[in-house]
MARDO-293690 format. One record per residue (C-alpha): residue number from 1; x, y, z. Coordinates in pm, whole numbers, plus 50000, padded with zeros to 5 digits. Each point is the difference from the previous one (the first is absolute). Layout:
N
PT gudren    px    py    pz
PT    NUM     X     Y     Z
...
END
This chain:
258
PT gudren    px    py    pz
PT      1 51715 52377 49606
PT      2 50154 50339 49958
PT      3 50150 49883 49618
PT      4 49671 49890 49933
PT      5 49864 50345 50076
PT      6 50235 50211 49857
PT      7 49878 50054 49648
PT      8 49666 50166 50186
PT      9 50227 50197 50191
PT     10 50170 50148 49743
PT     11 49648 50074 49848
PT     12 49878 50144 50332
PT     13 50293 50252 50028
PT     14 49978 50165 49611
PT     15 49610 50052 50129
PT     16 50023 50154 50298
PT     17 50209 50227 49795
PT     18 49716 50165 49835
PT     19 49777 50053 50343
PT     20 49611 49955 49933
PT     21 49709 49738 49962
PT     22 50219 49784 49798
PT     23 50236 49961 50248
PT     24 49794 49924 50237
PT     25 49821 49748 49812
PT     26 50300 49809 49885
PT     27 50079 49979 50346
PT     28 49710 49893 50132
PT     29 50033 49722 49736
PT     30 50382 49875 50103
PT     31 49890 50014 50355
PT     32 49726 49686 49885
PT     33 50234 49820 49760
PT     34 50305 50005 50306
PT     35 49746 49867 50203
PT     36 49894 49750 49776
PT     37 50352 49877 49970
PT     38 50084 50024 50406
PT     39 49648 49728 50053
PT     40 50119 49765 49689
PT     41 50290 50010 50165
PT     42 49900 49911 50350
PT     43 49727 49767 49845
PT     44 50277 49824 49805
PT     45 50206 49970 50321
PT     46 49721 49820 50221
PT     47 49963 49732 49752
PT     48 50371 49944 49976
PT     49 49973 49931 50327
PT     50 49752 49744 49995
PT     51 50181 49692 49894
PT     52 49759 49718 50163
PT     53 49750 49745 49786
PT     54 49800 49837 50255
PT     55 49844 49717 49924
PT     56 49621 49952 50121
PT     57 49746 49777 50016
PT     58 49835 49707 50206
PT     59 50148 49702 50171
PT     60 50103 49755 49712
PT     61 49921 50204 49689
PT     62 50381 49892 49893
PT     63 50189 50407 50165
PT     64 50292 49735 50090
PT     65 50041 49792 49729
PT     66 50002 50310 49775
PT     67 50246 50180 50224
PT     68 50262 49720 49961
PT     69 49943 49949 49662
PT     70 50067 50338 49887
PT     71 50292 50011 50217
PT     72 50160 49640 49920
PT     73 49801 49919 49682
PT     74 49945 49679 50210
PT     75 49682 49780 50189
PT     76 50035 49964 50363
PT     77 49738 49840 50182
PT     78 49869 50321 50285
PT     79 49748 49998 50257
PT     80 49798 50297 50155
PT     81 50207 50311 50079
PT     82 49948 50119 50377
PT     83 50323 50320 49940
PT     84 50099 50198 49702
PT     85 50270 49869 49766
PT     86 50208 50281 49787
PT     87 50255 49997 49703
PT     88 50132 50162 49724
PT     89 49873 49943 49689
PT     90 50166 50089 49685
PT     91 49876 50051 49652
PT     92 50141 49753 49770
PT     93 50024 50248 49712
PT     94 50161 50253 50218
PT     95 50209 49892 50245
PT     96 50049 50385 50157
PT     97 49586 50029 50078
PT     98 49865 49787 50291
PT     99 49747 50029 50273
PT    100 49999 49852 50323
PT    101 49694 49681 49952
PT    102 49828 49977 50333
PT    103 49795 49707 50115
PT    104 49710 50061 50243
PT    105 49830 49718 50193
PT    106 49644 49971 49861
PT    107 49830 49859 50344
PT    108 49712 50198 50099
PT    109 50166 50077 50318
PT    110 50326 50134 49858
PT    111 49949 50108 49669
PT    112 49856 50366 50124
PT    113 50264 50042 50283
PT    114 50281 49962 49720
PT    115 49896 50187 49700
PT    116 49946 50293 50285
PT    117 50383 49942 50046
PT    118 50124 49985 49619
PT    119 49745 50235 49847
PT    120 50128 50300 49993
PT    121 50321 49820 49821
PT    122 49835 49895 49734
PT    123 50037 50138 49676
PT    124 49760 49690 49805
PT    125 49752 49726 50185
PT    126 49982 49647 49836
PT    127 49671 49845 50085
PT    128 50025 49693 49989
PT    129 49667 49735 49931
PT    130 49937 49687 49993
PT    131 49810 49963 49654
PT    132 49865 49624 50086
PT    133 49884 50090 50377
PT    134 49883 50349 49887
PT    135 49606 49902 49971
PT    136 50004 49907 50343
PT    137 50228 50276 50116
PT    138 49886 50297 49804
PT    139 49807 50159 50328
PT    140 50325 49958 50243
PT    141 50233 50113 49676
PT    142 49784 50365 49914
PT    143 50012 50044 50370
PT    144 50345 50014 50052
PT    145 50070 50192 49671
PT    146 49752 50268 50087
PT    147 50171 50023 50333
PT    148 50328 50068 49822
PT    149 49821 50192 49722
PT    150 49876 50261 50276
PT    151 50255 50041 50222
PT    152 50113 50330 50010
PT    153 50416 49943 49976
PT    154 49897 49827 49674
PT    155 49775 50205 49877
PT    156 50267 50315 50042
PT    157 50289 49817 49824
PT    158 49848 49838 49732
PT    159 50159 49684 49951
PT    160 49975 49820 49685
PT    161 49737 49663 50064
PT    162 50027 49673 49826
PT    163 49783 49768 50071
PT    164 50153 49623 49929
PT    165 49763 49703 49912
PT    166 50231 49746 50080
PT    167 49931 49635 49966
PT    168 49885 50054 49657
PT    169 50163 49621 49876
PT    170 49718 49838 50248
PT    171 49708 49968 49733
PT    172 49733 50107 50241
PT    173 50145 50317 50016
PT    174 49789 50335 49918
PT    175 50154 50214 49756
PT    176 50133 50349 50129
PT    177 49733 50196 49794
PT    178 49768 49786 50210
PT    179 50171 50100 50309
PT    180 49979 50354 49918
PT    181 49635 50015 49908
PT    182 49934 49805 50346
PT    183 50215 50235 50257
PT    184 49819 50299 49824
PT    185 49689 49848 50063
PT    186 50084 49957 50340
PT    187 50222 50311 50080
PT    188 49689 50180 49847
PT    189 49806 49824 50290
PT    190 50217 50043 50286
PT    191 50050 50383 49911
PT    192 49602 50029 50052
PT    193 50013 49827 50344
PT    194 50281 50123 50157
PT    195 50140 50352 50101
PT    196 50273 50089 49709
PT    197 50194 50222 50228
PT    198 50397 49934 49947
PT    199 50097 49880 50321
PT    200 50336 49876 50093
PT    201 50053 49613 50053
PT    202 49937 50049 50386
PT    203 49705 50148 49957
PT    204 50036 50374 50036
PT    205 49811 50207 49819
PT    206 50196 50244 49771
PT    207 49879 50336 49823
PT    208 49644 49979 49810
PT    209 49800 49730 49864
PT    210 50102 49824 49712
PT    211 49788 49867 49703
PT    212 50087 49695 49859
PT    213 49995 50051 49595
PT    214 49717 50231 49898
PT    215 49733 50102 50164
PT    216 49695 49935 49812
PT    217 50178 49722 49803
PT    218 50064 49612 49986
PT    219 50329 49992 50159
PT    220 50279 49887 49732
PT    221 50388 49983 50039
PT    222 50045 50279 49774
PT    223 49824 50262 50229
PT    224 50323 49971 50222
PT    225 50260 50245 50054
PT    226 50246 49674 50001
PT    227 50079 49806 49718
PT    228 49898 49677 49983
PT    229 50049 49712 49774
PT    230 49936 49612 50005
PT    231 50172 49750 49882
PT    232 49972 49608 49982
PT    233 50332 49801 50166
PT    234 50061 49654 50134
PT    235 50305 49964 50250
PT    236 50009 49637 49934
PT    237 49976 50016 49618
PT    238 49833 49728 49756
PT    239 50256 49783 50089
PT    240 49954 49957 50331
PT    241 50302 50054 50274
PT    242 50277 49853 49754
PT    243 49868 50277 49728
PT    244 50050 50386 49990
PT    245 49749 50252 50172
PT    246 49777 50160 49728
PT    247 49998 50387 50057
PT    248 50144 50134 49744
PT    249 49732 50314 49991
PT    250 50100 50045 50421
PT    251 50377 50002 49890
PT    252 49944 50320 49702
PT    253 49769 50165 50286
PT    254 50266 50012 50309
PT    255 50231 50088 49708
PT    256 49827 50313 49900
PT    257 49944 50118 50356
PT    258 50334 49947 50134
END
């Protein structure tokens, strides 16, 4: 930090030479740009700490299948989670930049109690959906991404959001634009009938209210202070289990935010 700074330094002495308002002024103006630096700094620090992906999503919208494919490149048959699995991932391009991929149970009776656990961990979120049983499940999937989408660890750290439409080789599946024009039809909804203050998991209420997107405005993905992008995936691939998983666009994502 001090090399960094050192150059202003210099500057700051051969001013405070010559004593008046340009000394002060220049300064004044170090002063901001060392603080700048010192909060990059410590900004840059908590997300180097944050090494988690969880995975997210409801019971059988493929969170285990897609774990142990991107781990083993391989199909397994799975059943419902009821406990967290963990590994290391690496990136295949870069053997030296991994993040620890995080599977979360997607019951309705777990999946809250666990992402309180991980969350604070997590520097990205992969939601995962089931693109063929989405129609059905759009109502039960908004609900538990606004939950996560309000929460007030979440909301503080920012992690980058992905939302996976997986299943995409069943031909009944909706297409992810669809996906994303439904949730913000229905996150739109649920931010007018609910209470938008960011709460923690357990139900505690935390600082000030919290408006979901803008007020006055149709709610849209863009209006959040995370990033969030969707992509279309199938765990089990066109091929079925013999074939490879199809998630190519998933892959270049965890690589970029590892």
């Amino acid at each position: 930090m001090a090399g960094a700074l050192e150059p202003y330094l210099d500057s700051l002495r051969r001013e405070l030479q010559a004593p008046g308002p340009a000394a002060f002024s220049v300064l004044l103006a170090l002063l901001l740009v060392a603080l700048t630096l010192l909060l990059w700094r410590l900004a840059q620090a908590g997300r180097s700490g944050r090494r988690a992906v969880l995975l997210l999503g409801l019971c059988d919208a493929g969170k285990t299948l897609l774990f142990a494919r991107l781990l083993t490149g391989k199909y397994r048959d799975t059943q419902t989670s009821i406990t967290d699995s963990s590994a290391v991932y690496r990136v295949s391009s870069d053997k030296n930049a991994n993040v620890t991929l995080i599977d979360l149970p997607g019951h309705e009776s777990l999946r809250l109690q666990f992402l309180e656990r991980f969350k604070a961990a997590a520097r990205a979120i992969v939601f995962v959906v089931d693109s063929v049983a989405f129609q059905r499940e759009v109502k039960d999937v908004a609900e538990f991404l606004y939950q996560v989408l309000v929460d007030s660890t979440v909301l503080k750290n920012a992690p980058a959001l992905l939302i996976a439409c997986n299943k995409q080789d069943v031909t009944m599946a909706k297409s992810a634009k669809l996906i994303q024009q439904q949730l913000e039809k229905e996150l739109n909804t649920l931010r007018v009938t609910r209470s938008a203050a960011p709460t923690s998991l357990d139900g505690s209420a935390v600082g000030g209210p919290a408006q979901l997107g803008k007020k006055g405005k149709d709610f849209d993905f863009s209006q959040l202070p995370v990033r969030v992008e969707f992509v279309e995936c199938s765990t089990r691939g066109s091929k079925g289990e013999e074939g490879d998983a199809d998630f190519e666009g998933l892959e270049k994502w965890l690589a970029m935010i590892a």
